[in-house]
C-alpha positions in Angstrom: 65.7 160.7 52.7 69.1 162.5 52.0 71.8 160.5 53.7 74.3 162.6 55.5 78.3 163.1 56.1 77.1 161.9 59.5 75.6 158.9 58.4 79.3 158.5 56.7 81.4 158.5 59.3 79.2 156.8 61.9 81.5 153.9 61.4 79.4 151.6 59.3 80.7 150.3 56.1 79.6 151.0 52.2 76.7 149.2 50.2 78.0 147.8 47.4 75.2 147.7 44.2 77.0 146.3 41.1 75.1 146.5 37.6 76.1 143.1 36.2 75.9 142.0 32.2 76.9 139.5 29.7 79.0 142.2 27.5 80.0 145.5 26.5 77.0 147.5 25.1 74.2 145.8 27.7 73.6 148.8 28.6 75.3 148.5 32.5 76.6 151.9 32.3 73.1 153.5 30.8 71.4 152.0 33.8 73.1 152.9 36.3 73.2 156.3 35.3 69.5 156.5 35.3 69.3 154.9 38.5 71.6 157.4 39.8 69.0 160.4 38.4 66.2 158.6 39.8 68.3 158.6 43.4 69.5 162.4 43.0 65.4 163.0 42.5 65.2 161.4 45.7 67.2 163.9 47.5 70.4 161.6 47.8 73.5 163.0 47.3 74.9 161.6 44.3 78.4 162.1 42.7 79.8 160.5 39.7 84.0 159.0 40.5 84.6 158.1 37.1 82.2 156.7 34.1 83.6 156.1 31.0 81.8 158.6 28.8 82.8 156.8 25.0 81.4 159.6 22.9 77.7 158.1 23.7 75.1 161.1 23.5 72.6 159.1 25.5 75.6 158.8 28.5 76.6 162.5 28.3 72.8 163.0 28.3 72.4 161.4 31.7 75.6 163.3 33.2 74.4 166.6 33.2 74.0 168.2 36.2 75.6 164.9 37.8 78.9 166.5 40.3 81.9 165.1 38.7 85.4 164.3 40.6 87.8 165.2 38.6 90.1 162.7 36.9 93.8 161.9 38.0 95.8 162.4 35.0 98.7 159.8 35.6 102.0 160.1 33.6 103.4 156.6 32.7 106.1 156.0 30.1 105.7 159.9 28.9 101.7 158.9 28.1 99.4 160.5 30.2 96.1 158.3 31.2 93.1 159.3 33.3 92.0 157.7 36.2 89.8 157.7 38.9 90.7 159.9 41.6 90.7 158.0 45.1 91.6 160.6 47.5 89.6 163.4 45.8 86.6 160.6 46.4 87.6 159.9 50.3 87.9 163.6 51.0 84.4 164.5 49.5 82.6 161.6 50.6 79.2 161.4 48.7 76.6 159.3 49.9 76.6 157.1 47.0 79.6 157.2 44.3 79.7 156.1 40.7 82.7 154.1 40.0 82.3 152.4 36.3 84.4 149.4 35.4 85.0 147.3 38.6 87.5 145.2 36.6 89.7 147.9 35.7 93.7 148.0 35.5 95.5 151.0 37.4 98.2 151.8 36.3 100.7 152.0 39.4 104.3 152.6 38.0 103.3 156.2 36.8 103.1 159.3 38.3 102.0 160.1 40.7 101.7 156.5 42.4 98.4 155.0 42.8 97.9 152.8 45.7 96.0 150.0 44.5 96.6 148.0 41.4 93.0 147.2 40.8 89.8 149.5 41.0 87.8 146.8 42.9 90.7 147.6 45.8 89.6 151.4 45.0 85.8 150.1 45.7 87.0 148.1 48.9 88.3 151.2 50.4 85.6 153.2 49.6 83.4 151.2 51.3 85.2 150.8 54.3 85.0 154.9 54.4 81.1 154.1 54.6 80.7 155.6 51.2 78.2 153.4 49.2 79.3 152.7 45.6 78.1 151.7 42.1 79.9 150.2 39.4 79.4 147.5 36.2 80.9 144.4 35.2 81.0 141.9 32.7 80.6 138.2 33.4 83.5 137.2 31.4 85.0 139.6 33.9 84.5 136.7 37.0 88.3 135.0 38.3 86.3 131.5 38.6 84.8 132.4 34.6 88.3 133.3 33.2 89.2 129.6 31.8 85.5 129.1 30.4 85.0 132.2 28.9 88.6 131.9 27.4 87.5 128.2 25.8 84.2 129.8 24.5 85.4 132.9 23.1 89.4 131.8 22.8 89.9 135.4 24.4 91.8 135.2 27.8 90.6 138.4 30.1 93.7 139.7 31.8 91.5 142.1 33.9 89.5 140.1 36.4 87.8 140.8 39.6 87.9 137.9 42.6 84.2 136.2 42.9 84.1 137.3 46.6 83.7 140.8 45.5 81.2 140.3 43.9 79.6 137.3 46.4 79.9 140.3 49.3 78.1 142.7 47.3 75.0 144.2 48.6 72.9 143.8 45.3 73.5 142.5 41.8 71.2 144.3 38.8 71.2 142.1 35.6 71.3 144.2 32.8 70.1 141.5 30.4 69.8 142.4 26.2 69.4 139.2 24.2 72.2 138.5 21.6 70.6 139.8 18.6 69.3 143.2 20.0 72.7 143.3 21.2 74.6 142.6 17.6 71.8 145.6 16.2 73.1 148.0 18.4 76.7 147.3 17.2 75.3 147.5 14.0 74.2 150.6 14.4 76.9 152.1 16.0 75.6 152.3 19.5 78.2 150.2 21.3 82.0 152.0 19.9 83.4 148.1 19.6 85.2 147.7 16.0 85.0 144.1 14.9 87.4 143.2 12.4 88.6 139.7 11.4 90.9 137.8 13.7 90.2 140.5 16.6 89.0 139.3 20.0 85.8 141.4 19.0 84.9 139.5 16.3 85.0 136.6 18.8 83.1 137.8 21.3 80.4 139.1 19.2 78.7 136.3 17.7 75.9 135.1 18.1 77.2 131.7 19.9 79.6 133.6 22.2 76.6 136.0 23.4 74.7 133.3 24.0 77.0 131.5 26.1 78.2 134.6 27.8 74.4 135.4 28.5 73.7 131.7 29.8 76.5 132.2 32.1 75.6 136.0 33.3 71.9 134.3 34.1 73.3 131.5 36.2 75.6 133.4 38.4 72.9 135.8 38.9 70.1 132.9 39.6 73.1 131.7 41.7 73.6 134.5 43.9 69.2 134.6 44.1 69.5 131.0 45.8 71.7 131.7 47.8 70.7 134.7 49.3 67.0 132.5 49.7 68.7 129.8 51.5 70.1 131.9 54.2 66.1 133.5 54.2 64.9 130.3 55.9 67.2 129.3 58.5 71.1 129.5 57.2 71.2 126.2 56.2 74.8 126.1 54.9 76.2 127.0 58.5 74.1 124.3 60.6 75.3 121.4 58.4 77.2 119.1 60.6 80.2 118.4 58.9 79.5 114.8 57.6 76.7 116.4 56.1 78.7 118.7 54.0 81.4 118.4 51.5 85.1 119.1 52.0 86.7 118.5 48.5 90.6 118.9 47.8 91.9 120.3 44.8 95.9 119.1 44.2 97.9 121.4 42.1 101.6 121.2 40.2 103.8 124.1 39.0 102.2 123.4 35.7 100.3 125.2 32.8 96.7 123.4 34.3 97.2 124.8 37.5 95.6 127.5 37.0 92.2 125.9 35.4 91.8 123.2 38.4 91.5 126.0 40.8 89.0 128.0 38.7 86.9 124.3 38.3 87.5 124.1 42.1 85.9 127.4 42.8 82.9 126.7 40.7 82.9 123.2 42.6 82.7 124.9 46.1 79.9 127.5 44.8 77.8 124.7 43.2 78.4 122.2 46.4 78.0 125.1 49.1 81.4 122.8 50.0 84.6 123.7 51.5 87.6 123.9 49.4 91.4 123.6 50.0 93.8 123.6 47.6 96.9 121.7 48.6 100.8 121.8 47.1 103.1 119.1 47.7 107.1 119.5 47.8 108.4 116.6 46.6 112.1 116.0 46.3 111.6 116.7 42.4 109.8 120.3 43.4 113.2 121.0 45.1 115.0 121.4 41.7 112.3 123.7 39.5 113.5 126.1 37.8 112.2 130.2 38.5 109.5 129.8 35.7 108.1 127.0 37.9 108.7 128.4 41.3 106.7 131.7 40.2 103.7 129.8 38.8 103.5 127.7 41.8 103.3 131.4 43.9 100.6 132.4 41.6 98.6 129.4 41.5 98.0 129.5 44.9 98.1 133.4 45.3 95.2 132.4 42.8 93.5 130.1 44.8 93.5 132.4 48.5 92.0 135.7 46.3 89.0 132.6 45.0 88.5 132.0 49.1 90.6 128.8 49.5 92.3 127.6 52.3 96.1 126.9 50.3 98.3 124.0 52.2 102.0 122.8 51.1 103.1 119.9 52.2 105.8 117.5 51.7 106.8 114.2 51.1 108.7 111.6 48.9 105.8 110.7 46.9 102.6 113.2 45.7 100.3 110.9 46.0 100.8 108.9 48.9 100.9 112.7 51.1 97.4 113.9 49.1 96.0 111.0 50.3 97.3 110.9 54.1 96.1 114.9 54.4 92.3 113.7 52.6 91.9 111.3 55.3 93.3 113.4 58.6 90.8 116.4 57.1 87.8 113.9 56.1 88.2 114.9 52.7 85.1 113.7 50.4 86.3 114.3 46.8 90.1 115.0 45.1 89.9 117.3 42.0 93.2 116.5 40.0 94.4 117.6 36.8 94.8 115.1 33.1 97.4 112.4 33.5 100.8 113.6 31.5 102.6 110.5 31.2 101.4 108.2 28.7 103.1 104.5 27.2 106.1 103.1 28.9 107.0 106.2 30.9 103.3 105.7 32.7 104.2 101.9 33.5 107.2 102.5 35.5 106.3 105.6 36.8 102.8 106.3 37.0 101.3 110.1 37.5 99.8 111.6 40.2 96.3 111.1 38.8 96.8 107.7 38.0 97.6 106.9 41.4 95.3 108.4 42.9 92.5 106.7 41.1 94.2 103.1 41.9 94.4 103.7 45.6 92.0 106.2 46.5 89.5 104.2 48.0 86.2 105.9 49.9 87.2 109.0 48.2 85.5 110.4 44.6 88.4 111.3 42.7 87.5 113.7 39.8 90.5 114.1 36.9 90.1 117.0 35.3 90.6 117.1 31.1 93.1 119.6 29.9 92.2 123.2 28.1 95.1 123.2 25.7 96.9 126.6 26.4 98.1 128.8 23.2 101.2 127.1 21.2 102.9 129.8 23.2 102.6 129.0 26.6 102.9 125.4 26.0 105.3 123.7 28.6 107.8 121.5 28.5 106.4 117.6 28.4 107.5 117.5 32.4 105.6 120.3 33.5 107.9 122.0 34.9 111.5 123.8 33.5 114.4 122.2 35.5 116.7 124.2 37.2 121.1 124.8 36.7 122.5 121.5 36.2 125.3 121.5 38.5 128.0 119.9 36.7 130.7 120.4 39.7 128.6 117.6 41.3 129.1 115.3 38.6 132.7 116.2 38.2 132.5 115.0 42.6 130.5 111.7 41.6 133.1 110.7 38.9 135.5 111.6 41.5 133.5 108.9 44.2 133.4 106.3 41.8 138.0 106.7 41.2 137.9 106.6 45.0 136.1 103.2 45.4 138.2 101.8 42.9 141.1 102.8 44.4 140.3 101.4 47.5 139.2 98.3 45.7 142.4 97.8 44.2 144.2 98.4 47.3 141.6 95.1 48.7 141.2 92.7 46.1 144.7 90.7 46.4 142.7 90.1 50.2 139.0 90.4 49.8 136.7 88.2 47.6 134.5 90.4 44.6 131.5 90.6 46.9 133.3 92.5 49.8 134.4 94.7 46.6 131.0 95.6 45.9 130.3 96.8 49.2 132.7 99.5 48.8 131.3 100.4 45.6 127.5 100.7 47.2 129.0 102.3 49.9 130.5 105.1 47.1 126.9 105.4 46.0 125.5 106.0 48.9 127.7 108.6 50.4 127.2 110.6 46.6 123.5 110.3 47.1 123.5 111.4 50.9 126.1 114.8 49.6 125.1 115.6 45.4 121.7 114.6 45.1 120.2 112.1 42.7 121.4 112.6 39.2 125.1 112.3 40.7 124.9 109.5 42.5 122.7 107.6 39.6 126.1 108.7 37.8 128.3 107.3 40.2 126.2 103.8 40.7 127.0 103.3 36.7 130.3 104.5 36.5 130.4 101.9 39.4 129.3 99.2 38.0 131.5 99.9 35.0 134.7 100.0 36.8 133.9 97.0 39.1 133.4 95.1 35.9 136.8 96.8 34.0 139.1 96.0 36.7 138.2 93.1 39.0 135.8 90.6 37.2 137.8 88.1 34.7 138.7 88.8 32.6 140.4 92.0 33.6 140.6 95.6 32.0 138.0 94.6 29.7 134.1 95.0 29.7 133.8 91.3 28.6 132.5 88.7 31.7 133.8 85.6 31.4 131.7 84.0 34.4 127.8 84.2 33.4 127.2 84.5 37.7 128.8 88.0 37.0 126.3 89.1 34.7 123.6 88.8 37.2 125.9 90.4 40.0 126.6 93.1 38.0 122.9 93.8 37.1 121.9 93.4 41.1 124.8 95.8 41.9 123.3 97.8 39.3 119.9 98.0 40.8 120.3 98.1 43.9 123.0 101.1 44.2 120.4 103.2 41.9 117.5 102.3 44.2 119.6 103.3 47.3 120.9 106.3 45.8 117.1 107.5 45.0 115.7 107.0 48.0 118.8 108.6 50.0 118.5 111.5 47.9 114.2 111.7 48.6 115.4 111.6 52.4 117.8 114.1 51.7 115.5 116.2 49.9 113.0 116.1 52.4 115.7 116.4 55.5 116.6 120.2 53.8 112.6 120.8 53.8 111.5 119.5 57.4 114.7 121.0 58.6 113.6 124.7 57.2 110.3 124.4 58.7 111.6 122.6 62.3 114.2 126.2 62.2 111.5 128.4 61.1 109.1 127.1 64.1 112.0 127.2 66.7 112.6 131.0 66.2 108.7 131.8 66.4 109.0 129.7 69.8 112.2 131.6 71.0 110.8 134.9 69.6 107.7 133.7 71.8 109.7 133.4 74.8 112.0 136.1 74.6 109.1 138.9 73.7 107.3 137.1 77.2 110.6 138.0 79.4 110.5 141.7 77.8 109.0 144.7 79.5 109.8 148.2 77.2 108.5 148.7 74.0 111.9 149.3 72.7 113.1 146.0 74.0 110.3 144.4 72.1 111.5 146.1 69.1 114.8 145.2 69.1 113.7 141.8 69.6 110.5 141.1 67.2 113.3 142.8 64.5 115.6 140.3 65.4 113.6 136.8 65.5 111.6 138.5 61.8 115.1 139.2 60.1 117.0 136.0 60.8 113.4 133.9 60.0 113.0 135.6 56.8 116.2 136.1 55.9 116.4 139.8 55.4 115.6 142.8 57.7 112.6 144.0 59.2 111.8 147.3 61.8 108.9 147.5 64.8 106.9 151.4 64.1 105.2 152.3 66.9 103.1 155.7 67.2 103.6 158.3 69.1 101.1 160.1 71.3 99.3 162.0 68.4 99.0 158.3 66.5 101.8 159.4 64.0 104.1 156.5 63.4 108.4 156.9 63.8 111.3 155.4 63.1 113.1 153.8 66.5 115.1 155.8 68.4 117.6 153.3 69.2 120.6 152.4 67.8 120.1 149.7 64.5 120.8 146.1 65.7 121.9 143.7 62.7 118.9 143.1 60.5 117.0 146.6 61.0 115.6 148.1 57.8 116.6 151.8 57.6 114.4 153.0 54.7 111.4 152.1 55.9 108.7 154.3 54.0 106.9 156.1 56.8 103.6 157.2 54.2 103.4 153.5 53.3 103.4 152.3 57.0 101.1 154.8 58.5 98.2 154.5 55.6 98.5 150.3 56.8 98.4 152.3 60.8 95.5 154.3 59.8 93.4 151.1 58.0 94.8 148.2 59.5 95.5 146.5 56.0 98.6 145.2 54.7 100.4 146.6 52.1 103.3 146.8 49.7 105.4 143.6 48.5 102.7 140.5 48.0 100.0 142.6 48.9 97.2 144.2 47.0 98.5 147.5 48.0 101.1 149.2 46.2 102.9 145.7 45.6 105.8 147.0 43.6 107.1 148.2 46.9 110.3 146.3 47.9 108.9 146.1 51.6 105.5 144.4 53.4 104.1 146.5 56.1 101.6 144.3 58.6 99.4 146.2 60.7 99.7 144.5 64.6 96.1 144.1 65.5 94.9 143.6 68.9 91.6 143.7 70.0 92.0 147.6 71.4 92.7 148.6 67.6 95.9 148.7 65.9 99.6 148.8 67.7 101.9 149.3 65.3 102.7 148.5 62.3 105.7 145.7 61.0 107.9 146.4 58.2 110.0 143.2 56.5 112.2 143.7 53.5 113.3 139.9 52.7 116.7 139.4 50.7 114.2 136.8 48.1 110.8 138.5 46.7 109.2 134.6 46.5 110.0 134.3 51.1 106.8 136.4 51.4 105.0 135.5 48.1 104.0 132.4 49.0 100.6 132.1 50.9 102.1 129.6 53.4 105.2 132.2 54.1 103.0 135.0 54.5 100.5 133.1 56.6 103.9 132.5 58.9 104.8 136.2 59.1 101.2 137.4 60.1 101.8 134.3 63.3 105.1 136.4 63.8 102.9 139.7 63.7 100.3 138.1 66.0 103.0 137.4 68.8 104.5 140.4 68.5 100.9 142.7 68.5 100.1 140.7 71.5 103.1 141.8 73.5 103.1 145.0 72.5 98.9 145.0 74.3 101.0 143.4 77.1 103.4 146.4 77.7 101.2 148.7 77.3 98.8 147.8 80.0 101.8 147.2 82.1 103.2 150.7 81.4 99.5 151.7 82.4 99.5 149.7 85.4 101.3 152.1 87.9 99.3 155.1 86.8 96.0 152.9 87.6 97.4 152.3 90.7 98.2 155.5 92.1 95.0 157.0 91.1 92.8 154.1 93.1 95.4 155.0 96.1 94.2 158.6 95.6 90.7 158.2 95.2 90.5 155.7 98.3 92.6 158.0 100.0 90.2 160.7 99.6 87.3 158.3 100.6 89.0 158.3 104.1 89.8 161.7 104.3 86.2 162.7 103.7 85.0 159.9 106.2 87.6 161.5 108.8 
C-alpha cells in the first residue's frame, strides 16, 4: 500500500532501516538499492537523498528511474563538495528516503552552512519529519568499536556514529560476504579501494582484519537479535529490582586512556544490560591542568553522554577516597579504572588511583583496565596531564614570606627561646599555603627551614648545626610545615570549587524566587537574562513569539548582560523543533551562542539564547545539564504567566455565558 503525505505529517515519527556490514564492498549499498526497487514495485513512493554512485555499473544500474534530490554543492576553502540536500528532502517528503553513509562528515564551515555536523543528525531530523529512511554503515563505524577496531586494524575511524542510533533503529540488515569473496571482489575491481603498502587499506583488507571486523559485525547484530527477544517475553531488563541488576562506575582522568575506558564501559553496559555512570573528580591537582587537559576532560565526557551515560564530577582532596564514597551512596557493584601510571618509588609514596582502589575497595569488583598504547604522537606527558602557567610572582611572594618570618624572628630571639622561633616560621608557611597555593608554600617551608638554621641555630650564619637535637628539629620543622602547607592548599583548592558551586546554586534559588514574584513576560525576561548572564558569566536574551509563532527580539530597553546579536534563524529552527542548537550542541556548533528551547508540557515557550565569555562554561556536560535547570525554571514561569494573562479573559467569558443562562431563564 502506497504510503501518503498524510500518513507523513500525521505526527508520527520515521522508521529507521539501516543496512549494516563488516566493510566497504559488502555490498550495503547494492542491497539497499534493490530493496528500494522491490518497495517502488510495491507502490511505495521511493526517492533516493544521496547514494554514493562510485562509478559502479551494477549501482547506476539500480538508479534508473529511481527520483533523485539533487545534491547541495557546498563551497569550502574555494573546493566545491556535494552533499546531501536536507531541506530539498524535508520539503518533498518521500515516504521512504535513501540516505547512504550514516557515518558521514558534513562539512559545516562552507557555504552555504549546513546545520548539522554529522548525517546521522540529517537522519534524526528526517525522522522526526515522519519520513522513514535507509542508510549503510560499517561496523568499524560504531563509537563503542572505535578503540577495538583501531587495535585490530591500527586505523583510528575519525567518522563515527553514537551506538544509540543505531540501538533505536527500527531494523538492522546484515549484509554479510565472507573475507575471501570479499578480497576477490577487490581483486577484481568491484569495490574502487586502492591498497598500497603502508595505507590504511592495506590494513583493513587482509584477511585477519576481515575476519575480526566480520566477527564483530555478527555479534553486534546477534546482539541487537537478543535483545530485541528479551523484551518479546516480558521486558525483563525493566522489572529487575535493582539489587538484581548491575550499576558499574567507570572513573576517568584528563588523560590519553580516557577515552578507551568509556568505550570498554559502553560495551560493559551492553553486555551486562547494566547501568553505567561515568564519574570525574576535581581534585586540587585538576585545578592547575593546563587547556590541552581541560579540553580532553570536555570530550571525554561529551564522549561518554553521546554512548548513553549518566557523566558526574565531583570533588575532593583525594580521587580515590571520593570514587569510593559516590560507589557506595549509588550501590555501585563494579569500578572500571584505567592502568596504574606510577611505577617504583614514585608508587610507594604516592600511590595511583588504581592502586588504591584495589587496596580499599572492599565489596566492590574493581576492574583496571590495560593500556592501548596511543601513536608516538599523541603520547602524553608521564603525569597525564600538561600543567598549566607557572606563576612565578607567587614564588617571588613566598620568598618574600619566608624574609618576613625572619625578620620578625630576629626582632624575637634576644627574648624568645628557638621553639617559639619556629612557630613563626610555620605560621609563614601556613599563611603562603592558605594565599599561593602549594608549590609556593612547599617553597617557603624550605627556604624556612634554611633561614631558621642560617641565622638562629649555633653556630650562626652558617648551615653547620652544632647541637645534634637541632638536626631532628630542623627535619620535624621540615615535615611538618610541608604537610601543613599541602593540606591548606587541598582545602583551599576545594574552598574555590565548593564555593563556585554553593554561588552557582544560590543564583538558580534567587532566580527561582524572583521569576515566582514576576507577573509580565517582559519582567520574566529581564530577569531569567539577568540570573543566566551573571551564572554563566556572559550574556544571555529571553525570545518569545509572537502571535503568528515567529520569534523577536525584546522590545525593552537591554539590561547589563543582554546579548544583542542573537541570530533569529538559529533560534526559531530550535522554536520550530524544540532541540538545542549552536555552541556544544550537535547543531551548527561553530555558532558562538546556545539556543535552548523552554519546554512545557503545552509545547514550546520560547526559546533561550546564552553567549558565555569561556567556550568550556557550556561544554562541559555538568554546565550544560545546569543551564537546561536554569531553562526549566524559566519555561515553567513563562506557562505560569501565560495562564495568568489568560485568566481574566476565562473569567469574563464564564460571567457572560452564566449571565446569559439567567437571562434566558428570566
Amino acid at each position: 500500500m502506497t504510503k501518503s503525505r498524510r500518513d507523513i505529517e500525521s505526527g508520527r515519527r520515521g522508521r529507521l532501516k539501516i543496512f549494516f556490514g563488516a566493510s566497504i564492498g559488502v555490498g550495503k549499498t547494492y542491497a539497499m538499492l534493490e530493496s528500494a526497487s522491490g518497495a517502488r514495485a510495491a507502490g511505495i513512493d521511493v526517492v533516493a537523498g544521496y547514494v554514493e554512485m562510485q562509478e559502479r555499473p551494477e549501482t547506476e544500474r539500480l538508479m534508473t528511474g529511481l527520483e533523485r534530490i539533487p545534491p547541495l554543492d557546498v563551497c569550502y576553502r574555494r573546493i566545491f563538495r556535494q552533499e546531501f540536500d536536507l531541506d530539498a528532502a524535508l520539503r518533498r517528503a518521500p515516504a521512504v528516503l535513501l540516505v547512504d553513509e550514516l557515518a558521514h562528515s558534513n562539512v559545516v564551515d562552507g557555504e552555504p552552512k549546513q546545520r548539522h555536523s554529522k548525517r546521522w543528525q540529517d537522519i534524526e531530523e528526517l525522522l522526526e519529519a515522519g519520513i522513514d529512511v535507509w542508510t549503510t554503515l560499517n561496523v568499524q563505524l560504531l563509537e563503542s568499536l572505535n578503540d577495538l577496531v583501531a587495535g585490530i586494524t591500527g586505523v583510528r575511524q575519525k567518522e563515527t556514529v553514537p551506538d544509540e542510533i543505531f540501538d533505536r533503529a527500527d531494523e538492522i540488515r546484515l549484509i554479510d560476504v565472507s573475507p575471501d569473496e570479499l578480497l576477490a571482489r577487490v581483486e577484481a575491481g568491484k569495490v574502487r579501494v586502492r591498497i598500497r603498502a603502508g595505507t590504511a587499506a592495506e590494513k583493513i583488507f587482509c584477511e585477519p582484519s576481515l575476519f575480526a571486523l566480520r566477527e564483530m559485525a555478527l555479534r553486534r547484530t546477534a546482539d541487537r537479535v537478543d535483545a530485541a527477544a528479551r523484551a518479546c517475553v516480558g521486558n525483563e531488563g525493566a522489572s529487575k529490582p535493582w539489587l538484581a541488576r548491575d550499576r558499574f562506575l567507570v572513573a576517568v582522568a584528563p588523560d590519553d586512556q580516557a577515552e578507551q575506558l568509556i568505550r570498554v564501559g559502553k560495551r560493559f553496559a551492553g553486555a551486562l544490560d547494566a547501568e553505567w555512570l561515568v564519574v570525574s573528580v576535581e581534585t586540587p591537582a585538576m585545578l592547575k591542568l593546563g587547556e590541552p587537559a581541560r579540553n580532553r576532560r570536555i570530550q571525554a565526557l561529551r564522549l561518554a553522554e553521546s554512548l548513553g551515560a549518566q557523566t558526574i564530577t565531583l570533588d575532593g582532596p583525594s580521587a580515590s577516597a571520593a570514587l569510593l564514597e559516590y560507589a557506595r551512596l549509588r550501590r555501585v557493584t563494579r569500578i572500571v579504572v584505567g592502568e596504574p601510571r606510577r611505577f617504583g618509588i614514585r608508587a610507594l609514596f604516592k600511590p595511583s588511583t588504581a592502586t588504591k582502589l584495589v587496596r580499599v575497595g572492599s565489596g566492590l569488583d574493581i576492574s583496571v583496565i590495560a593500556r592501548r598504547d596511543p601513536p608516538p604522537k599523541e603520547r602524553e606527558p608521564e603525569d597525564g596531564a600538561s600543567r598549566g602557567e607557572i606563576h612565578w610572582n607567587r614564588y617571588g611572594a613566598a620568598l618574600g614570606i619566608s624574609l618576613i618570618c625572619t625578620a620578625l624572628a630576629a626582632v624575637m630571639y634576644p627574648y624568645f627561646a628557638p621553639a617559639n622561633l619556629v612557630m613563626v616560621y610555620l605560621l609563614g608557611a601556613t599563611i603562603a599555603a592558605l594565599r599561593l597555593g602549594r608549590g609556593p608554600a612547599s617553597l617557603t617551608a624550605v627556604m624556612n627551614v634554611v633561614a631558621f638554621d642560617f641565622f638562629f641555630v649555633l653556630p650562626r650564619f652558617s648551615l653547620a648545626v652544632a647541637d645534634f637535637q637541632y638536626v631532628i628539629t630542623l627535619a620535624v620543622m621540615l615535615v611538618v610545615a610541608l604537610v601543613i602547607a599541602n593540606l591548606v592548599a587541598s582545602v583551599r583548592a576545594q574552598t574555590r570549587v565548593a564555593g563556585a558551586r554553593e554561588r552557582r546554586t544560590t543564583l538558580l534559588y534567587g532566580m527561582t524566587r524572583e521569576l515566582m514574584r514576576t507577573r509580565s513576560t517582559e519582567d520574566l525576561a529581564l530577569v531569567a537574562v539577568k540570573h543566566v548572564s551573571e551564572a554563566f558569566d556572559g550574556r544571555a536574551v529571553l525570545l518569545v513569539p509572537d502571535s503568528s509563532k515567529r520569534l523577536r527580539h525584546p522590545r525593552s530597553a537591554p539590561v547589563p548582560g543582554s546579548l544583542l546579536r542573537s541570530d533569529l534563524a538559529i533560534a526559531q529552527w530550535v522554536f520550530d523543533h524544540g532541540a538545542p542548537a549552536g555552541l556544544g550542541t550537535d547543531t551548527l556548533p561553530g555558532a558562538p551562542v546556545q539556543y535552548l528551547p523552554l519546554k512545557s508540557d503545552r509545547g514550546t515557550l520560547g526559546v533561550l539564547a546564552v553567549e558565555p565569555t569561556q567556550r568550556r562554561r557550556l561544554l562541559l556536560p555538568e554546565q550544560h545539564h545546569f543551564l537546561e535547570t536554569f531553562a526549566v525554571q524559566i519555561a515553567l514561569a513563562l506557562e505560569r504567566a501565560d495562564l495568568e494573562a489568560k485568566r481574566p479573559a476565562s473569567s469574563a467569558a464564564e460571567e457572560h455565558e452564566s449571565a446569559s443562562a439567567t437571562i434566558e431563564l428570566i
